[in-house]
C-alpha positions as CSV (number, residue, x, y, z in Angstrom):
1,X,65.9,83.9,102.2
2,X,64.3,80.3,103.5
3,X,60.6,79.7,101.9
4,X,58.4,79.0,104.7
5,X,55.8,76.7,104.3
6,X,52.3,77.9,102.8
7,X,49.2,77.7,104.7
8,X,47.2,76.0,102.0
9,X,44.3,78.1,100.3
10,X,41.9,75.2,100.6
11,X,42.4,76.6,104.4
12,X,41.5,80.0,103.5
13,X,37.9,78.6,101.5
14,X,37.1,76.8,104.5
15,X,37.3,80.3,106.9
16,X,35.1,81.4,104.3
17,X,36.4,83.1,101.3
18,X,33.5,83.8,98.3
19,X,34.4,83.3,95.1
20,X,34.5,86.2,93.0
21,X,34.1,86.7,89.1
22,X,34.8,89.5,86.9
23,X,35.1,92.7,89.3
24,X,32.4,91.2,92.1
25,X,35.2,91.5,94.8
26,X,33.3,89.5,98.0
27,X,33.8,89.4,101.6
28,X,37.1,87.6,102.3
29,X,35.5,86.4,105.7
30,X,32.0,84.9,106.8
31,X,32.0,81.7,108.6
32,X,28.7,81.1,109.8
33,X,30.2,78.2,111.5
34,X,32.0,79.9,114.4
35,X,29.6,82.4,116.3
36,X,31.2,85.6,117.2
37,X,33.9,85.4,115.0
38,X,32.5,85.8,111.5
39,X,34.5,88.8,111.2
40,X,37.6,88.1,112.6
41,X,41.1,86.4,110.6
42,X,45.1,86.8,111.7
43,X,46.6,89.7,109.9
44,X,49.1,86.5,109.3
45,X,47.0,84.2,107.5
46,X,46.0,87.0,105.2
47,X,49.7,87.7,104.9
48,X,51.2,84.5,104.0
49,X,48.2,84.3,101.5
50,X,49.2,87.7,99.8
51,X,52.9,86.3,99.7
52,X,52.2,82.7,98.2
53,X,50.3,84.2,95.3
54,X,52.3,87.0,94.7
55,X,54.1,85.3,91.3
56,X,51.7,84.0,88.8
57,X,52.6,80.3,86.8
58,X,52.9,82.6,83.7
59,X,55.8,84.7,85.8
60,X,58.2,81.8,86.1
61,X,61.4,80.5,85.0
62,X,60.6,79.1,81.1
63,X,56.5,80.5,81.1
64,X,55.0,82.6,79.1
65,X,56.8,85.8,80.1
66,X,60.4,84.6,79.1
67,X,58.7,83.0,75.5
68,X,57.4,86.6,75.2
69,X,60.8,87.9,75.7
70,X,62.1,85.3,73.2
71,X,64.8,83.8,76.1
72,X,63.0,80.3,75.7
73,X,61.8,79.1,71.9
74,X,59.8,76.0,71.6
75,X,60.5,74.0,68.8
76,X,57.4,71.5,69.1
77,X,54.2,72.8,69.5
78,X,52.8,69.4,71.7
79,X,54.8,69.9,74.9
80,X,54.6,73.8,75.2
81,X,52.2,75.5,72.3
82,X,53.7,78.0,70.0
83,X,56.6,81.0,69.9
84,X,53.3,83.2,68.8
85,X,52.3,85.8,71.2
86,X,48.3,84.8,71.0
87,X,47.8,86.9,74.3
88,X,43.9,87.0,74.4
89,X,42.4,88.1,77.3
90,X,44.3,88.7,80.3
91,X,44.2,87.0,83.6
92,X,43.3,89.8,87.0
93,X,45.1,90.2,90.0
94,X,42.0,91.3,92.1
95,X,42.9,88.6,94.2
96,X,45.6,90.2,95.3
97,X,43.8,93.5,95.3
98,X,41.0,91.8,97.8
99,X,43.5,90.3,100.4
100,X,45.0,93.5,100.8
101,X,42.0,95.3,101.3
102,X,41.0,92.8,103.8
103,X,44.5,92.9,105.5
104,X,43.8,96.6,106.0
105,X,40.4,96.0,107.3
106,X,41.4,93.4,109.7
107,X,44.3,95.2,111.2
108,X,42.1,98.3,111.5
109,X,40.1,97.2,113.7
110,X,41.9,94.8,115.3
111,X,44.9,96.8,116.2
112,X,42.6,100.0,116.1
113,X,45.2,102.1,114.0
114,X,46.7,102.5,110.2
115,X,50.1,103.2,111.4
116,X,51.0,99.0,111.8
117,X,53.0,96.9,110.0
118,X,50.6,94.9,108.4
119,X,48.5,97.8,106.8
120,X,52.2,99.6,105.5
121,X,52.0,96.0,103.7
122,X,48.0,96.1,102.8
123,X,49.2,99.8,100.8
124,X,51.8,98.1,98.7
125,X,49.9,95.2,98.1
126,X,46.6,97.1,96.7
127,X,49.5,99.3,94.6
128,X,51.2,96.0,93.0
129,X,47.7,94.5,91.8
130,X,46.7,97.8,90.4
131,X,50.3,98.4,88.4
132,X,49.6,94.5,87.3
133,X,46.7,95.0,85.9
134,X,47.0,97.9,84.5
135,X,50.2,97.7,82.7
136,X,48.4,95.0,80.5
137,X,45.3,96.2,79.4
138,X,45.0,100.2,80.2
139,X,41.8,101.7,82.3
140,X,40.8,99.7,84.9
141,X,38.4,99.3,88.2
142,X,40.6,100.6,91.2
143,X,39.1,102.8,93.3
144,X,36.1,101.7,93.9
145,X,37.2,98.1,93.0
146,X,36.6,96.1,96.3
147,X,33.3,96.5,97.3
148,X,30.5,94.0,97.7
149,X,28.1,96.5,97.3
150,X,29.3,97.4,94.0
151,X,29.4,94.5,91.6
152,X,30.1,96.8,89.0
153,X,32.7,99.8,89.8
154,X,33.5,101.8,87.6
155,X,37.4,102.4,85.2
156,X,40.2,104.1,86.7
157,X,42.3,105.9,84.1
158,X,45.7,104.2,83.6
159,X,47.2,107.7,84.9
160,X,45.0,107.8,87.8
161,X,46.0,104.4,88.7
162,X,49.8,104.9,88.7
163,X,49.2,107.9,90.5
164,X,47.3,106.3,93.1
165,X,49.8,103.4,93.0
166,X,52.6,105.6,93.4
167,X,51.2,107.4,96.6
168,X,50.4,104.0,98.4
169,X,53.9,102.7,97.8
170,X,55.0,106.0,99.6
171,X,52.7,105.5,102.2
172,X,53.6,102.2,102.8
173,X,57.6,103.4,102.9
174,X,56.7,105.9,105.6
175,X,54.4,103.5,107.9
176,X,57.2,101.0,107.8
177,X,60.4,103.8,108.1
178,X,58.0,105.0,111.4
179,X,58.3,101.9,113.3
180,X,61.7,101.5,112.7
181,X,62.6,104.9,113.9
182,X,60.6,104.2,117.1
183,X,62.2,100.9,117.6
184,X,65.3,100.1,115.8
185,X,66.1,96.4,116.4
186,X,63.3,96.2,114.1
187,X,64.8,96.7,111.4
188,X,66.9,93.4,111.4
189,X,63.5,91.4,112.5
190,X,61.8,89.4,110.4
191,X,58.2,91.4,109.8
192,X,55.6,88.3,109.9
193,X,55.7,84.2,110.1
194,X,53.1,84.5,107.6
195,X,55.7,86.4,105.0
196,X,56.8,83.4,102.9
197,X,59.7,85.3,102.3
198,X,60.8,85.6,105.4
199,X,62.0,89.2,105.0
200,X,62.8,91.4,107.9
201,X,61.3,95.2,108.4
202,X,64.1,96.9,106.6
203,X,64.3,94.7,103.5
204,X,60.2,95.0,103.3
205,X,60.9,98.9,103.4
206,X,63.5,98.1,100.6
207,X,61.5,96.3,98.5
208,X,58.7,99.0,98.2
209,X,60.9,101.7,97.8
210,X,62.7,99.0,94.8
211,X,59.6,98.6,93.1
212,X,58.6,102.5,93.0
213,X,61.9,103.0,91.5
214,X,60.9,100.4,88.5
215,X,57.2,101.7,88.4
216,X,58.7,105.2,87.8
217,X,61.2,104.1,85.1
218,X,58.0,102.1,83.6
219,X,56.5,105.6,82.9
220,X,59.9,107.5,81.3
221,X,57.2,108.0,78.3
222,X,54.7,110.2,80.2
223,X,58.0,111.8,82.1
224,X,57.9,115.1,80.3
225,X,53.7,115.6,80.0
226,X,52.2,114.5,83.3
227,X,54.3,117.5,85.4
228,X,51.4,116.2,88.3
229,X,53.0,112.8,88.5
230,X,56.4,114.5,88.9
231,X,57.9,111.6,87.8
232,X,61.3,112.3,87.7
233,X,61.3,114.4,91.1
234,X,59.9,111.2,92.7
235,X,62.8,109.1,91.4
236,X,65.7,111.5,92.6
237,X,64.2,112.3,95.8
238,X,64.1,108.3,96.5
239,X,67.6,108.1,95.5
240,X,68.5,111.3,97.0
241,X,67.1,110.2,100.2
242,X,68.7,107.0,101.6
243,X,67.8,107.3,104.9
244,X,64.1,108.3,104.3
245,X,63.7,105.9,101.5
246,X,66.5,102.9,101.3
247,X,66.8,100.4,98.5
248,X,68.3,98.0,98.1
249,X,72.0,97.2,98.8
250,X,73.2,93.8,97.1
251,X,71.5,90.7,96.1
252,X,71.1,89.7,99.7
253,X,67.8,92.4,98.6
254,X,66.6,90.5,96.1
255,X,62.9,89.2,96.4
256,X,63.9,85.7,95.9
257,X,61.8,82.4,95.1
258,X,64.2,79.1,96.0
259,X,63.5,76.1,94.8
260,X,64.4,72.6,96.2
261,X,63.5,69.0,96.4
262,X,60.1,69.7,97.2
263,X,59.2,73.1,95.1
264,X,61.3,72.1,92.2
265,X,62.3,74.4,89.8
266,X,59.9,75.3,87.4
267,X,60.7,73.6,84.3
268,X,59.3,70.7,86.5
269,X,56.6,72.0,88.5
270,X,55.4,73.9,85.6
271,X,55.4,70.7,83.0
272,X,58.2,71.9,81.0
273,X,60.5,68.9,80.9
274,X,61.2,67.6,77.6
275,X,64.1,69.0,77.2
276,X,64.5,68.4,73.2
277,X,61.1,69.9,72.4
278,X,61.3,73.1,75.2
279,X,65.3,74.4,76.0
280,X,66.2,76.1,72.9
281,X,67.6,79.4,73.3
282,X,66.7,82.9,71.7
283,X,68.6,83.9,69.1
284,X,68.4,87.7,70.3
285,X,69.6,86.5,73.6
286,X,72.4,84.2,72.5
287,X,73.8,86.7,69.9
288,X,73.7,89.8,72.4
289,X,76.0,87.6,74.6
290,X,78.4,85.9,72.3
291,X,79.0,89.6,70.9
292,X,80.6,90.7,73.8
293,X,82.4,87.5,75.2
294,X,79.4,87.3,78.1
295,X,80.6,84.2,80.1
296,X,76.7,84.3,81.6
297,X,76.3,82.2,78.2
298,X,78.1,78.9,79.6
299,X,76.1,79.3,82.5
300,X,72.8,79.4,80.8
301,X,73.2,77.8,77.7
302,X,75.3,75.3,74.9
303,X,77.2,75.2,72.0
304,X,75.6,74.0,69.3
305,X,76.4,70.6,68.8
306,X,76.9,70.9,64.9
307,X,79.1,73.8,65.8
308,X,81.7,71.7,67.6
309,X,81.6,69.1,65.3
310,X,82.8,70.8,62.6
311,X,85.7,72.2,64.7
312,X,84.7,74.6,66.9
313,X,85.7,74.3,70.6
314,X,83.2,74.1,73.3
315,X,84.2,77.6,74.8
316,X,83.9,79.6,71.7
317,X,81.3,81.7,71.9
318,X,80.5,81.7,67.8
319,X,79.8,78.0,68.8
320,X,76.5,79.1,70.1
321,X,73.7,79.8,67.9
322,X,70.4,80.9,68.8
323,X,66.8,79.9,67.4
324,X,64.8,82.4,65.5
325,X,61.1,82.5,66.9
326,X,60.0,83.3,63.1
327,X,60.9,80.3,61.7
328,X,58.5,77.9,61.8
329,X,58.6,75.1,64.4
330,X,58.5,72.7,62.3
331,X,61.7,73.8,61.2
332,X,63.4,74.5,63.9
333,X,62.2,70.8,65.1
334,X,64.8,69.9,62.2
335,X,67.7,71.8,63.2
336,X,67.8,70.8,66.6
337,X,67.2,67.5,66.0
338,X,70.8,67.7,63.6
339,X,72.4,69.4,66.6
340,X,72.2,72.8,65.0
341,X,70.6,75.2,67.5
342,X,72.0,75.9,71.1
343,X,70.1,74.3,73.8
344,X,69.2,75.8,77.7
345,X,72.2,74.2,79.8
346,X,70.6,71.0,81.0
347,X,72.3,70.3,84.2
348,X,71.1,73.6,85.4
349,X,67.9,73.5,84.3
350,X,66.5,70.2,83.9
351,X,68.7,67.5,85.7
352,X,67.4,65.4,88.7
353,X,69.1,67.5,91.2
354,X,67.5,70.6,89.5
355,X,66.4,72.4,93.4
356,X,70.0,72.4,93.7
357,X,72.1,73.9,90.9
358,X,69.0,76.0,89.5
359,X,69.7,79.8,90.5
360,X,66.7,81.2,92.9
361,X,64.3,83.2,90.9
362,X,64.4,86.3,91.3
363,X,61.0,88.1,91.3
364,X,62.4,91.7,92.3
365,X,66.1,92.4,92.4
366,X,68.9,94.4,92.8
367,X,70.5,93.7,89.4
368,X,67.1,95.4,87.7
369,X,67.2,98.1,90.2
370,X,71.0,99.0,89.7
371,X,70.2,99.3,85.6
372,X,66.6,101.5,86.2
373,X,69.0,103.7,88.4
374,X,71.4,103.9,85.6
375,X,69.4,104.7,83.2
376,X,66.8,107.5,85.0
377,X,70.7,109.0,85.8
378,X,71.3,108.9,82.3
379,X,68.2,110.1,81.4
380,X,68.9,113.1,83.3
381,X,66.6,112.8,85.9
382,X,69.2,112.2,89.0
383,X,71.8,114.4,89.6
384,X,75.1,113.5,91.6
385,X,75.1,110.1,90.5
386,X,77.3,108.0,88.1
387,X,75.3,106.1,85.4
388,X,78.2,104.0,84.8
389,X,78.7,103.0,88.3
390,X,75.3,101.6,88.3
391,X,75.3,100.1,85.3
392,X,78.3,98.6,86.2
393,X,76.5,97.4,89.7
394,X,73.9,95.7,87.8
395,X,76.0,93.5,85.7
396,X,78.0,92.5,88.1
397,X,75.0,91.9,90.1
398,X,73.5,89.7,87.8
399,X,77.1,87.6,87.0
400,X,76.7,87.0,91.0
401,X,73.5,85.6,90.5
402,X,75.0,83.0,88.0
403,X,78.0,82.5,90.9
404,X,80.4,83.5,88.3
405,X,83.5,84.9,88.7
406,X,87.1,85.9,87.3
407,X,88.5,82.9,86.5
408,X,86.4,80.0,87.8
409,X,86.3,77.0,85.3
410,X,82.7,76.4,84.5
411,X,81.9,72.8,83.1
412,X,80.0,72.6,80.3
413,X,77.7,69.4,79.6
414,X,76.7,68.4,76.8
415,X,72.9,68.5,76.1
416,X,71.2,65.8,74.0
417,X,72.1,62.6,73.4
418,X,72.9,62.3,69.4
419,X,73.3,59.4,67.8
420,X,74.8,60.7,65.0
421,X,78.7,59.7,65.2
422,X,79.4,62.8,63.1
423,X,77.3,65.2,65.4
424,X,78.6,63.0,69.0
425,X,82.0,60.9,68.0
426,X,82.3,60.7,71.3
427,X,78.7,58.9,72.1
428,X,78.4,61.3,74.8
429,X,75.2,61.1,76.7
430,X,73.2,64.1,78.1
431,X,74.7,65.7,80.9
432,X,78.4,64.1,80.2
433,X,80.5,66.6,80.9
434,X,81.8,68.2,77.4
435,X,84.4,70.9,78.3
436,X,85.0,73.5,80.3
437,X,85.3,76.9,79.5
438,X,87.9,80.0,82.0
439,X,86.0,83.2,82.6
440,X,87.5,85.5,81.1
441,X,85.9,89.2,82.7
442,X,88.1,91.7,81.3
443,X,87.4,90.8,77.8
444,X,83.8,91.0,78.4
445,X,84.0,94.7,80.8
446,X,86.0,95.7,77.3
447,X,83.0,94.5,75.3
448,X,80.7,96.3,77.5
449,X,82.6,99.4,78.4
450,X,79.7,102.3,79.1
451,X,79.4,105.0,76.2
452,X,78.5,107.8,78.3
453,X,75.0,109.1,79.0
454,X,74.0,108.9,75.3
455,X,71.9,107.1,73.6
456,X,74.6,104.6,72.9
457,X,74.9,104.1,76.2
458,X,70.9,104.0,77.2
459,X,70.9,101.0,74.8
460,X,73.5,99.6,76.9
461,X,72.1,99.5,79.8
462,X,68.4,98.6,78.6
463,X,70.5,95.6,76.7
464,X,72.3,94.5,79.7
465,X,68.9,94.5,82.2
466,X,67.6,92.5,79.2
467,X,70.2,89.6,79.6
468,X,70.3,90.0,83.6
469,X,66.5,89.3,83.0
470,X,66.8,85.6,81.7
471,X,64.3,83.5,83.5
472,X,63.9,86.1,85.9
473,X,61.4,89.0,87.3
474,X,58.6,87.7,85.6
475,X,57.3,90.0,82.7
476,X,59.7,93.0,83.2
477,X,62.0,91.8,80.2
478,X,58.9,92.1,77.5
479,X,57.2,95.3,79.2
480,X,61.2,97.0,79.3
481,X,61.0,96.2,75.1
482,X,57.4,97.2,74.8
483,X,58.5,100.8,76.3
484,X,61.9,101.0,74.7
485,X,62.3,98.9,71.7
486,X,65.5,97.4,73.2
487,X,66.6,94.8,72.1
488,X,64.9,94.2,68.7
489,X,63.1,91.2,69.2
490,X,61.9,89.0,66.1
491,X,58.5,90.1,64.8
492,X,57.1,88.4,61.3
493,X,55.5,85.4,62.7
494,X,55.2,85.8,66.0
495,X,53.0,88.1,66.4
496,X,50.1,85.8,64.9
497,X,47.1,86.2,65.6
498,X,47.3,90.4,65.2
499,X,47.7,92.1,62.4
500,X,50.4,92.2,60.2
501,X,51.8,89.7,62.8
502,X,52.9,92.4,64.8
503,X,54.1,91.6,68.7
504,X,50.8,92.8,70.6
505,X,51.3,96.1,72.6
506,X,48.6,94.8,75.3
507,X,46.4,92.2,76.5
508,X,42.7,92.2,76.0
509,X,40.5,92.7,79.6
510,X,39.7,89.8,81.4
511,X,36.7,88.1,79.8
512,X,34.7,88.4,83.2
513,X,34.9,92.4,82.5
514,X,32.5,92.5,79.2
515,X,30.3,90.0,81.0
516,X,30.2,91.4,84.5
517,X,30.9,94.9,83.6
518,X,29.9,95.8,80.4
519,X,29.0,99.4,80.2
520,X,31.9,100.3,81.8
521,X,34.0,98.0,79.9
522,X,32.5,99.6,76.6
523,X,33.0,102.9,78.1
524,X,36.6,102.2,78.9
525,X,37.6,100.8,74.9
526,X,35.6,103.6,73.3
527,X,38.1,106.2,75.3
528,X,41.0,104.1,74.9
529,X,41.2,102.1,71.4
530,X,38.0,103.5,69.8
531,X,35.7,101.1,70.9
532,X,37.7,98.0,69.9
533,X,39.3,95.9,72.6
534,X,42.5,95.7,70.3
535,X,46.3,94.2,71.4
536,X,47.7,96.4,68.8
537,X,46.8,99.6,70.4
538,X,49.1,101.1,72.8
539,X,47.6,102.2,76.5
540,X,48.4,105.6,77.7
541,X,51.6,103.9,79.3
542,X,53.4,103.3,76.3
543,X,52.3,105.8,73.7
């Protein structure tokens, strides 16, 4: 899908946006400078605005989220901070959460009905920046978030949010699946100029029903003792239902974010370029994929240059070697420096012509969706349906998304420039091309082969969405090992700044909350986490 440009937001303070802090969710529109039209926006300027903020910095390729999944370890704390997962206090989404309400308002009385394309989008919109929100901290304002006359709204339970969330992301399937029934060609249209996605009616209808299935898999804890939610009913009838409720088909699905000249990809938008210091690779990640002969590592990563020098060839996979988040960074600083720590493949990631060879990221997709559906089917929630089939989809998914295929000679670079004429006898400079290395798939479908709808095989498919999730989706990677355990990540030291160094199981509330909000925000931790607002607790979600 082609980005379309962004209307830029200073465009959107000048119609008259209010700032907002804490939960004091203004009036989207008031320009006193246009008489009669105070009131009055395009359903496609609040639309492309929705869309452009949709992924957070924190979301992107090499940000926060993949440090917290340990794909991306820094070894020097100047360029990028720490491997420590110092949380704090969370970020909001009520942006999000007040453009949709405003889209909804606007196309209400504008088109004079609830049944339009726009307000379908308003209902998933209001659902995401609940689910976002909430899936960090616990309780929050949702219901009667929104309001300018109330400043200070009062806590949603978590389960009262999902289950709101949940009925607006059916809503929104049915508003959309309505049009198109009345008017077919639809379907293949592209919804709105303001989408920056550019996705048509059926692919919007797709993506909701998508992200329901992944909210539903989100709560397999509370599956068995909230029969109200009906959480497993919801998931089979979706999947039961094509027609009614279609997901999505193949990658040409995916909710995709390309970069290019312009947009470049992040590890140089976001600040993330020096190499040496930021593109070493998880040692979790690296050792799940040289375990099984997973040519997705010559795409994403390298051998480790002491590796090869002492023998190895650049295609063997015990050449790669991962870097422990728990050892200090001073330390790994050290062994990188002497070649002895794989690095992020550098003409992929961080070369000049970086919009080019850099995959699109992939915000929602159908790799993720393919491995949720695998494992609700092994789970035992859908009926009819092969679990190895779709976990089968989703890897192979996922090695499309790398363009890799059986056979195909993928070039492998090398990725510093050593001085050292033991580590680099060759003097090779970074990006020289080092080696190549022949996919090899049935080796790795041997390695993989699904154990049946076990438990052996549930931590096959939760490992394989984990390495599909590389750089991608934004946070799903950490909150799928926050839920499941899978895979076991490093704890010791990088959970500083909780105790016993754990991994946190949550954020603490947005600051603006205990200022803005307070008995309410007091009320909320003394029901939750005993009156503490503490990252070691778990929400309701995860218990």
């Amino acid at each position: 899908m082609k980005i379309k440009s962004i209307i830029p937001f200073a465009l959107l303070l000048s119609i008259g946006m209010v700032s907002i802090t804490g939960c004091q969710k203004g009036d989207l529109i008031d320009n006193p400078n246009v008489a009669g039209a105070s009131s009055i926006v395009p359903p496609t300027l609040l639309l492309n605005a929705l869309t452009a903020n949709l992924i957070r910095s924190a979301e992107q390729p090499f940000a926060q989220s993949q440090v917290a999944a340990q794909f991306d370890i820094a070894n020097y704390s100047y360029y990028r901070g720490s491997n420590s997962y110092n949380f704090g206090n969370t970020t909001d989404s009520y942006d999000i959460l007040k453009y949709a309400l405003k889209l909804q308002q606007q196309t209400t009385a504008q088109l004079g009905n609830q049944t339009n394309k726009y307000y379908a989008l308003g209902q998933f919109f209001k659902a995401y920046s609940g689910i976002w929100l909430s899936q960090r901290v616990g309780d929050i304002p949702f219901s009667a978030a929104g309001s300018v006359s109330n400043l200070t709204p009062k806590y949603d339970t978590q389960h009262d949010v999902y289950k709101s969330a949940l009925a607006l992301l059916d809503n929104a399937n049915s508003l959309l699946g309505a049009l198109i029934t009345a008017n077919p060609s639809l379907g293949s249209q592209v919804l709105d100029s303001g989408d920056i996605y550019g996705f048509t009616y059926l692919q919007w209808q797709k993506l909701i029903n998508t992200y329901r299935l992944r909210v539903l898999i989100s709560l397999s804890k509370r599956a068995a003792d909230n029969s109200d939610l009906a959480i497993p009913t919801q998931f089979a009838t979706i999947i039961n239902n094509p027609t009614q409720y279609p997901i999505m088909t193949s990658n040409n699905d995916n909710l995709v974010y390309k970069y290019n000249a312009v947009n470049r990809y992040a590890t140089f938008a976001q600040g993330y370029d020096p190499y040496n210091n930021y593109a070493n690779v998880g040692s979790v990640y690296i050792n799940l994929m040289s375990s099984t002969n997973d040519p997705r590592i010559f795409a994403v990563a390298t051998p480790a240059p002491a590796q090869v020098a002492g023998g190895k060839n650049v295609n063997d996979f015990t050449a790669f070697v991962g870097s422990d988040p728990d050892i200090s960074q001073a330390a790994l600083l050290t062994t990188s420096t002497a070649g002895g720590y794989s690095f992020s493949n550098f003409t992929r990631y961080y070369s000049s012509n970086i919009g080019v060879n850099a995959e699109p990221f992939v915000f929602i997709g159908y790799s993720e969706m393919c491995f949720n559906i695998a494992e609700a089917v092994n789970l035992g929630w859908v009926s009819g349906q092969s679990a190895a089939t779709w976990y089968t989809n989703g890897i192979n998914a996922s090695l499309a998304n790398y363009g890799i295929t059986d056979g195909k000679v993928l070039t492998i670079t090398y990725p510093v420039s050593l001085t050292s004429a033991v580590l680099n006898p060759k003097g090779l400079k970074q990006g020289d091309v080092w080696g190549t290395a022949t996919v090899n798939l049935s080796a790795f479908y041997a390695s993989v082969a699904y154990a049946g709808n076990t438990a052996a095989g549930l931590k096959q498919i939760l490992t394989q969405k984990y390495i599909s999730l590389n750089n991608n989706s934004g946070w799903e990677a950490f909150y799928n090992y926050r839920r499941t355990g899978v895979p076991a990540l490093a704890q010791g030291g990088s959970g500083i700044g909780t105790p016993n160094n754990l991994i946190p199981r949550r954020w603490q509330y947005p600051a603006t909350e205990s200022a803005y909000n307070t008995a309410n925000y007091q009320s909320a931790l003394g029901s939750q986490f005993g009156g503490t607002d503490d990252p070691t607790k778990d929400t309701w979600l995860t218990k």
